[in-house]
C-alpha positions as CSV (number, residue, x, y, z in Angstrom):
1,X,10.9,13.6,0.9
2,X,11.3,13.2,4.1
3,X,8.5,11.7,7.1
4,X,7.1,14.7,8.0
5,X,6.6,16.1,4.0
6,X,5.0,12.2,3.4
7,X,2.4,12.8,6.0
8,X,1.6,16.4,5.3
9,X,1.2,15.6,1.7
10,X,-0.6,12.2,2.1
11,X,-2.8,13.7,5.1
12,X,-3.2,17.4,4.8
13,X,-2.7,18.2,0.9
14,X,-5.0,17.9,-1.8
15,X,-3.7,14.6,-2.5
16,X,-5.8,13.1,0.2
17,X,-8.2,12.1,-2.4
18,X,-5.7,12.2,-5.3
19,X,-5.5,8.7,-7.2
20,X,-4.1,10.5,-10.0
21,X,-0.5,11.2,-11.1
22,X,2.9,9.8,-8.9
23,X,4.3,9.4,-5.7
24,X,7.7,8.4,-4.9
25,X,9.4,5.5,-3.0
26,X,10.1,7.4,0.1
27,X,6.3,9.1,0.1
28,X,5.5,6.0,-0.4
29,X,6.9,3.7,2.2
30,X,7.3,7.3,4.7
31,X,3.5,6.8,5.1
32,X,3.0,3.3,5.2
33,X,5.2,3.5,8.1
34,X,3.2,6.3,9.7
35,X,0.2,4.5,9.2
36,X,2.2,1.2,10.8
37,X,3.0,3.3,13.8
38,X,-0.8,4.7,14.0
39,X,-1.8,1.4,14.3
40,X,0.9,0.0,17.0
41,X,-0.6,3.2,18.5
42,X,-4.1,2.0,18.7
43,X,-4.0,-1.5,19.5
44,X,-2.0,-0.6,22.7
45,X,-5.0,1.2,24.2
46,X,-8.0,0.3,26.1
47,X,-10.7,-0.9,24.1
48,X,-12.6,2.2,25.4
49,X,-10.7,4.1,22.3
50,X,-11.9,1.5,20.2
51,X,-14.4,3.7,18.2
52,X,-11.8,5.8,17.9
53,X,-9.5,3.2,16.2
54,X,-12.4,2.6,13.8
55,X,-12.4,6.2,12.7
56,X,-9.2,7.2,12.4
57,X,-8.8,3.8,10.2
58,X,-11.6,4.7,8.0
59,X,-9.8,8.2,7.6
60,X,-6.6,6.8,6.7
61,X,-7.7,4.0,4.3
62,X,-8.7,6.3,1.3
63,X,-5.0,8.1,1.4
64,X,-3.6,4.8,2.0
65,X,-4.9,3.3,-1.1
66,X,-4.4,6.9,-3.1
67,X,-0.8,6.9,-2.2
68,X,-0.4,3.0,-3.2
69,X,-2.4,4.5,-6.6
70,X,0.5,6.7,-7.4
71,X,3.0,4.6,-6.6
72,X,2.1,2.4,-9.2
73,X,2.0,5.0,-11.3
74,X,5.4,5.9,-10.5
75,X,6.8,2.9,-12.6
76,X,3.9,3.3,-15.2
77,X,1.9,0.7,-13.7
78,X,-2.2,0.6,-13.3
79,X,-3.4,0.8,-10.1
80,X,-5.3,-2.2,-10.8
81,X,-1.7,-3.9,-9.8
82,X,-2.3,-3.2,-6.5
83,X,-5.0,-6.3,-6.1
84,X,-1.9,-8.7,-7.0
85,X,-0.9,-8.5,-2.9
86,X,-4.5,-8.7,-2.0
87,X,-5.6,-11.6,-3.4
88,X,-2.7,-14.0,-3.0
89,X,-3.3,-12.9,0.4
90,X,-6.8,-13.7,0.2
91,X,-6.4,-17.0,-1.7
92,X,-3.8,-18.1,1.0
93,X,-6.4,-17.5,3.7
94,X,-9.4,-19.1,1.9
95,X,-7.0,-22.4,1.4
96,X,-5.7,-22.1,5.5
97,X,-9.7,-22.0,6.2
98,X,-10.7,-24.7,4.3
99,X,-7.5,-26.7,6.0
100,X,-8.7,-25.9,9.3
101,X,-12.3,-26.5,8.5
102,X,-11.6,-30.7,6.9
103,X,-9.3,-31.0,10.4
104,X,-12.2,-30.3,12.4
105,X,-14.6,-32.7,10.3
106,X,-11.7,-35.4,10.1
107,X,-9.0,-36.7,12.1
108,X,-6.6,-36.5,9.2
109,X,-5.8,-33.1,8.2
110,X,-4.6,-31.6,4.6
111,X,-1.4,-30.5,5.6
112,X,-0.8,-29.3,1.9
113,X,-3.9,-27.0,1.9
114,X,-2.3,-25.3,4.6
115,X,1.0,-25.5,2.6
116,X,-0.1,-23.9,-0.3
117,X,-2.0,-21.4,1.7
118,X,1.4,-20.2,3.8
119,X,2.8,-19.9,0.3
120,X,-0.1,-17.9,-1.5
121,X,0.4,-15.8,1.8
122,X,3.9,-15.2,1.5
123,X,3.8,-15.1,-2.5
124,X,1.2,-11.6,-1.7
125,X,4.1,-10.3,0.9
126,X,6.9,-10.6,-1.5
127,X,4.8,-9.0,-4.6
128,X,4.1,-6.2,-1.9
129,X,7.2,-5.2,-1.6
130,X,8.9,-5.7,-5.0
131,X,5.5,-3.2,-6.5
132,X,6.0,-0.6,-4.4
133,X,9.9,-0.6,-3.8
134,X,10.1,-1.0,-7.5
135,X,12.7,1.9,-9.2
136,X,10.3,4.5,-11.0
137,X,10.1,5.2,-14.8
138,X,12.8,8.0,-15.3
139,X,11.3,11.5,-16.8
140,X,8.0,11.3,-17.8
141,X,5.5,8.5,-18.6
142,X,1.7,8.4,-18.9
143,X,0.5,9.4,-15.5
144,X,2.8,12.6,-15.3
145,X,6.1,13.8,-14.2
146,X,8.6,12.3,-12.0
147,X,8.0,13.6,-8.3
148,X,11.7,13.7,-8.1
149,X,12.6,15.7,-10.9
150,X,12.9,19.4,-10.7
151,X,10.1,21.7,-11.9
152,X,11.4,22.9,-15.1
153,X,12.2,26.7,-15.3
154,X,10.6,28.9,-18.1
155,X,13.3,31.9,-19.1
156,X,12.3,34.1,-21.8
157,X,14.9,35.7,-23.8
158,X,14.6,39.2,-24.6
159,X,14.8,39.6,-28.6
């Protein structure tokens, strides 16, 4: 699948709102990269367009998260996996604040709040990446076929 295909089918398909069944690597990470360019896009303009920006973020956050859904899927994973990233990210933040937060009330910061927090942070990066660049189950498994593999072909003999 190529960039053009990823968008179509992530954007203009039925599987706009489809959580269900499989997506693979490259309609995967095609999008996320579309959706990385939309938002280079965005933050370049005036904040006149910034309603705009909110809109067109809200659009894409449903497909985002349905694409992500099937990419899990892909290697016969929930899509429950996909909070992993999320809150190692979130953890990591919460510990930077609370860093921050004991610098300002003392003198003597907790440089190993902020430690562990970097690390939470990068931890949710790395599982990022190794989920959704993960190989996929070959044939089929429990959420469908494989994207990749051809439709099979019904012949009937004549008897």
């Amino acid at each position: 699948m190529n960039f053009i295909e990823s968008v179509r089918t992530c954007l203009f398909s039925s599987k706009y709102l489809t959580f269900k069944g499989r997506a693979s690597r490259s309609e995967y990470w095609w999008f996320q990269l579309f959706t990385f360019a939309v938002g280079i896009i965005f933050g370049f303009l005036p904040d006149d367009f910034e309603l705009l920006d909110n809109i067109v973020s809200l659009l894409m956050f449903i497909p985002t998260l349905a694409v992500a859904s099937r990419r899990l899927h892909d290697w016969n994973r929930s899509a429950w996996w996909m909070l992993l990233p999320g809150l190692n990210f979130a953890a990591g933040m919460i510990l930077i604040g609370i860093s921050e937060v004991i610098h300002e009330v003392e003198s003597e910061a907790l440089p190993l709040l902020s430690i562990f927090g970097c690390l939470f942070c990068i931890f949710g990066f790395i599982s990022s990446i190794v989920l959704y660049a993960h190989r996929p189950t070959p044939g089929t498994n429990r959420f469908g076929n494989n994207p990749l593999d051809p439709p099979a072909i019904c012949t009937v003999k004549n008897v």
